[in-house]
C-alpha angles and dihedrals in degrees: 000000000000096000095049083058095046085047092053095043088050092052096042080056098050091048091046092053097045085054096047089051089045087052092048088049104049090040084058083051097055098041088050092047085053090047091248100124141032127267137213112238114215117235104262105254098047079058094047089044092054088045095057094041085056094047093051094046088051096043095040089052096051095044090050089051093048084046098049089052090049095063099034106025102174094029089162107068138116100301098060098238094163100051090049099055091043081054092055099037081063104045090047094240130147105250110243110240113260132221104267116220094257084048090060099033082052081056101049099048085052095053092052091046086064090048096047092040123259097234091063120095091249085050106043085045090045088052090059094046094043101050091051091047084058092054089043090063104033078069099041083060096048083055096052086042103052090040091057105052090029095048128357090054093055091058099044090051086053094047093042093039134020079024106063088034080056089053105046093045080052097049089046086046095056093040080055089058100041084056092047085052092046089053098041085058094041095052083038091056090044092051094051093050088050092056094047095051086045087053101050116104102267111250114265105276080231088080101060086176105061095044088061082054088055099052101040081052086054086049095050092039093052089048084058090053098043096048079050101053084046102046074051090064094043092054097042094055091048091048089050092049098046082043089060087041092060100040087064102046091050098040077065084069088086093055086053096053087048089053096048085048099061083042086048089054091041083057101051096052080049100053099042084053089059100047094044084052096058087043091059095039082054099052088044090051093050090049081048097048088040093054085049100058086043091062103047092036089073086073101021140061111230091269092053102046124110099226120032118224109246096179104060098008081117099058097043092052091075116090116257132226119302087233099049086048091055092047095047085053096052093050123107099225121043107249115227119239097234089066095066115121132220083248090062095058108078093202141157112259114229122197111344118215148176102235119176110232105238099197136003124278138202122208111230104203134005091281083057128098120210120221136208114207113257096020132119134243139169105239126188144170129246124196118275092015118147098254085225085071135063133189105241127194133202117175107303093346119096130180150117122294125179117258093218077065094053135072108202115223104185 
């Protein structure tokens, strides 16, 4: 039982004097804040190095929440997304991928396409769409994924953890100098009072006893000075230690710039990847849904047809030739639109150019041109023409080519 009480007295003390250091030091804080005491400076590096390290810690956090809204913009839906990832965060599990949007709306358009019937024009055309959704979203969700490892996971580990060791060495550094403030003003306030008491008239040799009094008030006054001088040196050599502590955890911020700036270039090959492969999985999309109005186009006029023609549906919208509309209605079979070619479209030519053919080509139907890789071609523009689509001419042989397969020379 006596020790419980030692235990809790000790306690009860150490709690009263953590609360009364806390008090002096918060009381230095408020007088230098009002101007009415002195402050330590610290030496300008140091400064320099602190404000850097702010400036990271500010900068590197907004960039990892802009980021994170980037790739999961709506991160709190109906699927829980959030909470997931928070459950597996704390478990230390690797988080399982999940189905992007394009995945499920491929999937959906593949599930309807059952229901509809493949073999008619929606669902043949449902099947395309879906399936390069799908793609579409396989590689949404590398990317996610990539960006994630590559470069959200290297900020959060600065913010959760050099970061917060930075802080709280930063934190320890400026109690430090508050202390070495508290005991400059304190030896400064015991030397003054030592003066004071040295440069009052000496008490009249005729009262012994007060002049006893005198001298055993000096002594006292010159211990005082003396603790204080020491409890100086003892705060001076903890602020220079925890000074020296916190250079050197802040001179490693340069090590941590060094190191986002291998994962920012990471992201950003990730994300150009990304963005190549969609552009590839488009212009695939728009030879499949051509090929697909092509098709249907041999039995059926444009408003008929089970799958539109994004790619030229511009073009085709302008009115042809009155004489290649007299001789479509005296034929005995309706021509599809897509056949159409470039000589049928009496239209004003804009800004003719050389352009070098990049890959081979091959036309897809008779309005197409088809290219061979390194030769040259005049290209121009007509009105109402998709701007993904030129007019390209070679000798006597005239029709569309794709832009993304020229390079224009003049």
């Amino acid at each position: 039982m006596p020790q419980q009480e030692n235990t809790m007295d000790f306690s009860v003390k150490k709690l009263a004097s953590d609360a009364g250091v806390f008090f002096t030091r918060a009381v230095q804080f408020t007088e230098e804040k009002l101007g009415q005491a002195e402050k330590t400076e610290l030496d300008t590096h140091l400064e320099n190095l602190i404000s850097r390290a702010d400036s990271t810690k500010n900068w590197t956090e907004k960039i990892f929440r802009q980021t994170e809204v980037l790739l999961q913009p709506n991160p709190i839906d109906h699927t829980g997304a959030r909470i997931e990832e928070f459950l597996y965060e704390k478990l230390d599990k690797k988080l399982p991928s999940r189905t992007t949007n394009a995945e499920l709306l491929g999937q959906y358009m593949l599930d309807a396409a059952k229901d509809f019937g493949p073999g008619t024009p929606y669902g043949s055309t449902l099947i395309i769409v879906g399936e390069h959704q799908k793609r579409l979203g396989a590689a949404e969700r590398e990317f996610l994924q990539s960006s994630s490892v590559g470069f959200l996971t290297p900020l959060r580990n600065f913010l959760e953890g050099d970061w917060r060791t930075i802080a709280k060495e930063k934190r320890l550094l400026e109690n430090r100098r508050l202390d070495l403030d508290i005991c400059k003003a304190r030896l400064k306030k015991a030397k003054q009072a030592e003066a004071k008491a040295a440069a009052a008239p000496d008490f009249q040799e005729t009262r012994p006893r007060n002049y006893v009094l005198s001298a055993s008030a000096s002594a006292l006054l010159s211990e005082e000075v003396d603790k204080a001088e020491h409890e100086l040196r003892v705060a001076q050599t903890e602020f220079d230690r925890q000074a020296e502590v916190t250079r050197l955890l802040l001179e490693g911020i340069g090590s941590t710039h060094l190191n986002h700036l291998r994962c920012l270039h990471d992201f950003a090959e990730a994300q150009a990847t990304y963005y190549a492969q969609c552009h590839l999985y488009m212009q695939d999309l728009q030879r499949e849904l051509s090929r697909c109005a092509n098709a249907g186009g041999a039995t059926h006029t444009s408003t008929s047809a089970g799958c539109p023609n994004p790619i030229s549906s511009a073009l085709l919208s302008e009115p042809s030739s009155p004489g290649a509309t007299a001789s479509s209605s005296t034929s005995s079979a309706p021509q599809r639109p897509g056949a159409l070619t470039i000589e049928d479209m009496q239209l004003p030519v804009t800004g003719a150019r050389k352009a070098k053919v990049l890959y081979d080509y091959d036309a897809h139907d008779a309005s197409e041109l088809s290219l061979l890789a390194d030769e040259l071609i005049t290209v121009y523009t007509v009105p109402g023409m998709d701007p993904d689509w030129l007019v390209g001419e070679r000798g006597n042989e005239k029709g569309k080519v794709p832009v993304t397969y020229l390079e224009l020379l003049s």
